[in-house]
C-alpha positions in Angstrom: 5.5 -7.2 16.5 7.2 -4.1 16.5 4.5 -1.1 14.8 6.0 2.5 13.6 4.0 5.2 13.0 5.4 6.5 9.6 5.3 10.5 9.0 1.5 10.4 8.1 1.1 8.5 11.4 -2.4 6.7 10.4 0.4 4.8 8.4 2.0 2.4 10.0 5.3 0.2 9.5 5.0 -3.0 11.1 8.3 -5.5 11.7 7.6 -8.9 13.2 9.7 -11.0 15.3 11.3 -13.7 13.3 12.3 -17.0 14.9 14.7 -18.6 13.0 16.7 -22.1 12.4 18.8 -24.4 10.1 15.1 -25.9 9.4 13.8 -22.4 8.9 11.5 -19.6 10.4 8.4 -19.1 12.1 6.4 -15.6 12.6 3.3 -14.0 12.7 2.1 -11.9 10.5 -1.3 -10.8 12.3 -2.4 -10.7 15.8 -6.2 -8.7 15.9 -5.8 -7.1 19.4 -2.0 -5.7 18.5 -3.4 -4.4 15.1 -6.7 -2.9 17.2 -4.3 -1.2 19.8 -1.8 0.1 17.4 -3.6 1.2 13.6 -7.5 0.7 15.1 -10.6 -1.3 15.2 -10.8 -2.5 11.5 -12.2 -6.2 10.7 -11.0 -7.8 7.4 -12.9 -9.4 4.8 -10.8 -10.3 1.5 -7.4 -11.3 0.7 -5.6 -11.2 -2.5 -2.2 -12.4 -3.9 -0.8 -10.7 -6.8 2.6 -11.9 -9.1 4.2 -9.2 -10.5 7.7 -8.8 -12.3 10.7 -6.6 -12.4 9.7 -2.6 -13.4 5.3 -3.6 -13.1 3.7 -0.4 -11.3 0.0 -0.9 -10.0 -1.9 2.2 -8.8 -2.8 4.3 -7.2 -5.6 3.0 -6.3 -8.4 3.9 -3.9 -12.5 3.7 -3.9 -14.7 6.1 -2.6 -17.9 4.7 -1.8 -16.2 1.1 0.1 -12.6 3.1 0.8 -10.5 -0.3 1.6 -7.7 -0.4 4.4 -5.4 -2.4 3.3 -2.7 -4.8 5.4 0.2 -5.0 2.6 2.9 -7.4 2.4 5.4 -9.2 0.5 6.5 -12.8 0.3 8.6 -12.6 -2.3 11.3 -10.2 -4.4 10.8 -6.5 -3.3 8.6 -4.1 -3.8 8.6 0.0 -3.5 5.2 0.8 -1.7 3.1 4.3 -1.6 0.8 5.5 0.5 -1.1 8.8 -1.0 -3.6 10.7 1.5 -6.9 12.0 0.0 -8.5 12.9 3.0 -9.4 16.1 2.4 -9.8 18.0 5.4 -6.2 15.9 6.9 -3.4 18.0 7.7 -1.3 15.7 5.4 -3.6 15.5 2.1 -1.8 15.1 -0.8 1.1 13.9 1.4 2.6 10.2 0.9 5.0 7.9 2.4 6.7 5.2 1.3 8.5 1.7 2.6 10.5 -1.3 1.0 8.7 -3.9 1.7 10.7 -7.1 0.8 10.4 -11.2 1.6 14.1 -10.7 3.7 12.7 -7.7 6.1 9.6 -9.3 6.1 7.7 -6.0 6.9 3.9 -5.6 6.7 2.5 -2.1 5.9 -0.9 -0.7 7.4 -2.6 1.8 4.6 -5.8 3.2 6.0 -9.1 3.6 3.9 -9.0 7.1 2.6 -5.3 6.5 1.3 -4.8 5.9 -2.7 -2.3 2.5 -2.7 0.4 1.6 -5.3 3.4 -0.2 -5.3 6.5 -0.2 -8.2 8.7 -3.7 -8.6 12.3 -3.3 -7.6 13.0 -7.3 -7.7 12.8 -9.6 -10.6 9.4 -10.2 -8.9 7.4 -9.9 -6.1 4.8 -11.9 -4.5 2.3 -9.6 -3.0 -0.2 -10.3 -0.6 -3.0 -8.2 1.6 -6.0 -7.8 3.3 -8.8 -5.6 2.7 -11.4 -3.8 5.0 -14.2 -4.0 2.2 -14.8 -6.1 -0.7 -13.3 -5.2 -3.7 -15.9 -3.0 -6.0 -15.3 -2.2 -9.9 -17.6 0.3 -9.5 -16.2 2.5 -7.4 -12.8 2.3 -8.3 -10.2 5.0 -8.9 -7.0 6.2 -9.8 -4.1 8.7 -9.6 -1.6 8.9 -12.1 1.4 7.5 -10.6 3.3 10.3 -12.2 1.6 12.9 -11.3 3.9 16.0 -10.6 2.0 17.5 -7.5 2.6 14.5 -5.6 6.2 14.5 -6.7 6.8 10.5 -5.4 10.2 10.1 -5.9 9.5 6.4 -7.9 13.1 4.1 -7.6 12.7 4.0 -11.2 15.1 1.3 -12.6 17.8 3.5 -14.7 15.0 6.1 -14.7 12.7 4.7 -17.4 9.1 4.3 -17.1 7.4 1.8 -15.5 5.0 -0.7 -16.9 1.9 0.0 -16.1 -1.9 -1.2 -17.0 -4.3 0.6 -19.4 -6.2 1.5 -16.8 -3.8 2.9 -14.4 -2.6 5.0 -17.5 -5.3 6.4 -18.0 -5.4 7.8 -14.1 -6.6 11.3 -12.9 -4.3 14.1 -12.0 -4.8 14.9 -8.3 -5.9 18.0 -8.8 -9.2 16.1 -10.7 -9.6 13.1 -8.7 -12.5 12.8 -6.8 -11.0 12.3 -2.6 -13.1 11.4 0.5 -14.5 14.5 2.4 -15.4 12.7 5.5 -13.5 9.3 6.7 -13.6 7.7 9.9 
């Protein structure tokens, strides 16, 4: 596995090596040491598999109280992912990056707690699986507009219209009011 550190380095881009065949192809998609040595000593204990079509957008989502890390991937269509910082005493709060993570680059994407998560459908749909740090908690869940203008995320919005998004995440904070994490490991 090949792991690059994006430009908030606690982000990090991770490209497996593919073997591939006329019957197919093999990888891995996570080896415990190479994750310890390259994005730190995190243990995972949930997975989750969405389905999502063509112009969904989910997030931005974080917690505060159980911040998850989160071990992104796709296994099918493409997707547009986001990483926000809301660390607040980090050099790059308020910052984000972003990767196309798709089932033909195969690419896995390492979002650390303290990081808001979202991801926008460029595909008809996208299959989209990863692992958390901590359990999932409705009650300590929260969420940034995805259009919020400080942040500026330039969305690949399909011939610029909105994207769909849930009730919930419409309803998301400005930056400015959101609640972020004062002290992270």
């Amino acid at each position: 596995m090949h792991f690059k550190k994006l430009a908030i380095p606690e982000v990090v881009l991770i490209t497996p090596k593919v073997f591939g065949d006329e019957r197919g192809f093999f990888m891995e998609t996570f080896r415990q040491n190479e994750f310890e040595q390259h994005c730190g000593n995190y243990s995972f204990v949930q997975d989750n598999h969405s389905k999502s079509t063509h112009g969904i957008l989910r997030g931005l989502h974080y917690q505060l109280e159980k911040p998850q890390g989160k071990l992104v991937r796709v296994t099918r269509g493409e997707v547009f992912d986001v990483a926000v910082d809301l660390r607040e005493n980090s050099p790059t709060f308020g910052q984000w990056v972003s990767a196309m993570l798709s089932e033909e680059n195969k690419q896995l994407l390492w979002v650390p707690p303290g990081f808001a998560h979202a991801f926008y459908v460029t595909s008809d749909e996208a299959e989209f699986q990863y692992k958390c740090t901590d359990y999932y908690n409705p009650g300590d869940e929260y969420c940034i507009r995805w259009d919020d203008p400080t942040l500026a995320i330039d969305w690949p919005l399909v011939e610029g219209k909105p994207p769909q998004v849930s009730e919930k995440d419409a309803k998301g904070l400005a930056l400015r009011e959101a609640p972020v994490f004062v002290k992270i490991r």
